[in-house]
N, C-alpha and C positions, 0 to 999 in steps of 0.2 A: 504494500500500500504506500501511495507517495506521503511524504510528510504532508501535514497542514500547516500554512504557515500563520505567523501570529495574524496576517493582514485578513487570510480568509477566515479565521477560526473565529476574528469579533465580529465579522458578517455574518455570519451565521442567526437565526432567531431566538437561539437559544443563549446565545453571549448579548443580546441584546440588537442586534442589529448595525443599519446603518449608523446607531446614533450614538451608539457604544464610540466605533470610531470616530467619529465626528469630534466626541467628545478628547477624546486620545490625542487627536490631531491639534484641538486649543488646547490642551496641556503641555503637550511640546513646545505650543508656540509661545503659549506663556514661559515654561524653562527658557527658550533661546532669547525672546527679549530681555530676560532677567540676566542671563549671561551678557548677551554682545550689543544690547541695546535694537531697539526696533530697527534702525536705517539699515544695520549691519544682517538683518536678519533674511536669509533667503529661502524660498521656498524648499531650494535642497537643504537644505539644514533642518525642518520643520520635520519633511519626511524623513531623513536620516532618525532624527531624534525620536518620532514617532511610528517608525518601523512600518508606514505605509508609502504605497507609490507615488510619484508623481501624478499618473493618472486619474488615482484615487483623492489624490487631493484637488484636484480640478473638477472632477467630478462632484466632489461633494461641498466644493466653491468654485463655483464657474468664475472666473473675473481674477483667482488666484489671491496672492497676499493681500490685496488689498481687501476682497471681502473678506477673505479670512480674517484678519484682525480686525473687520467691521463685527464679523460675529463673536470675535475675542472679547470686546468692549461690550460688546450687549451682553451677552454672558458674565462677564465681573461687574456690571452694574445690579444686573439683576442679583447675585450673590449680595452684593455690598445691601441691594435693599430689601432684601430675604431674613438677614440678619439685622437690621435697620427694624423692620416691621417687628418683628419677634423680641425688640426691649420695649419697646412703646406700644403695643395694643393692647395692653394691662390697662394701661390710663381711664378714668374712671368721667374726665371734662374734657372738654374740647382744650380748653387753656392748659391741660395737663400733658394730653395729646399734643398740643402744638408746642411747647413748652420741649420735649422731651425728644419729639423729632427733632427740632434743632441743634438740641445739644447734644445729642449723641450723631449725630450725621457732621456735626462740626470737630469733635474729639473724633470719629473715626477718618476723618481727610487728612486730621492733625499727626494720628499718626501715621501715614500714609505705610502704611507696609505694601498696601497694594492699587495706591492710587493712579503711580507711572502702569501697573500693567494693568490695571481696570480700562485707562484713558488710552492703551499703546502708545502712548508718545514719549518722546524724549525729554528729559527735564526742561528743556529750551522750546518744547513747545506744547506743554502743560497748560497755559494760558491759552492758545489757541484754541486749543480741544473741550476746552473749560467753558468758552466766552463766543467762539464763531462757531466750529465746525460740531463740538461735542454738546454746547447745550440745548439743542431742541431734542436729543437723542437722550440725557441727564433727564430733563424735564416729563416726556413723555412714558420714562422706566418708573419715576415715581410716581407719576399719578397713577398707573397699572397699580402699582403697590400700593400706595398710600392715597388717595381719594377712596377707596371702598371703606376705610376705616373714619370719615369725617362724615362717611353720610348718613350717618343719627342723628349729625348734629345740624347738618346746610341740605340744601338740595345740590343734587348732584352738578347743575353746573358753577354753582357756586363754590363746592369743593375744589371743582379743577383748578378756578381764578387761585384761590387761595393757595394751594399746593403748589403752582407754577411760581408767583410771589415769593411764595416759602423758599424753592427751590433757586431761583436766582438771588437771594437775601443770605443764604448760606454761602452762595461760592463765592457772592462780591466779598462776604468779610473771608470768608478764608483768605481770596487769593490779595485781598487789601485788608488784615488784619487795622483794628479802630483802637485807640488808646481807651474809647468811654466807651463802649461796648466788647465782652466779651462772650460769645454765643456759646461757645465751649463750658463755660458757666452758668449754673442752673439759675442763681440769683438773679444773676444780671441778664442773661436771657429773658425771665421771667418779664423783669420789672420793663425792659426795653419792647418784648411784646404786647403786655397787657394791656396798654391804651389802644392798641392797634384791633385786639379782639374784641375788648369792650364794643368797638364799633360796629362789629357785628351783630351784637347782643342777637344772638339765635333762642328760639323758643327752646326750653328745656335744658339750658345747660347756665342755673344762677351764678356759676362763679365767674361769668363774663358780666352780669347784670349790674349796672352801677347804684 
């Protein structure tokens, strides 16, 4: 019997499929931008690292590197807002809820263990990905995540506004940290939102009620 090799054996249905490798294929490419930086990083190197073909990686990104780390970055956004959701859906107020998004979405950029391979960019072009090319792609990964969770409190197109707000209000102060706000901090977080929710004043949630 001929061997199986690693490439057929995750196609299979029973190893999960096409998505097993798929999945295989952004791990490697995650390892390779962590090692030689995105610019440096080639398709042969992807596949070498990931033990699948060239063809197969075409096939399962037509357009090559570049959608590949398109689906790189959607992939670790959604991670980044998977773990995002799951400290803050506890929240019991809206103001608790929003309060709580911030600051943990702000300490988790702060640490960035995995912000360059979330965004695949190069530290030099981190701002771009952040402000041109990456925020409507930021924007759109949270509201998937986090607008289902505000909607006890808004209607749903009101959550969005609010969530997109949210979500460019975070990255302006990360990437331009403020002397008199810090979001990273639950106090000062708190106290720098609370006028802004009060304006909301939604039915059923009194701790925005003045």
């Amino acid at each position: 019997m001929r061997p199986t090799s690693p490439e057929s054996s995750r196609s299979s249905p029973d190893a999960g499929g096409p998505s097993a490798i798929e999945h295989r294929v952004l791990d490697a490419a995650k390892s390779c931008i962590e090692r030689w930086g995105v610019a440096k990083v080639t398709i042969d190197d992807i596949a070498a690292e990931s033990r699948v073909s060239r063809a197969t990686l075409y096939r399962l990104f037509p357009g090559g590197k570049d959608v590949l780390f398109d689906a790189l970055r959607v992939r670790e956004l959604e991670e980044f807002f998977t773990r995002l959701r799951s400290e803050v859906e506890g929240a019991h107020t809206l103001e608790d809820l929003l309060v709580s998004t911030v600051v943990c979405a702000t300490r988790e950029l702060r640490a960035d263990d995995h912000l360059a391979v979330m965004l695949s960019s190069e530290p030099g072009e981190t701002v771009t990905q952040l402000t041109v090319e990456g925020l409507p792609r930021v924007i759109r990964v949270a509201s998937a995540f986090l607008v289902p969770l505000v909607d006890p409190y808004l209607e749903r197109h009101e959550g969005r506004k609010l969530i997109d707000v949210l979500a460019r209000l975070v990255l302006s102060y990360f990437l331009a940290p403020s002397d008199e706000v810090d979001l990273g901090d639950e106090s000062s977080a708190r106290s720098f939102l609370r006028p802004y929710l009060h304006a909301l004043d939604p039915s059923g949630d009194p701790s925005l009620r003045s």
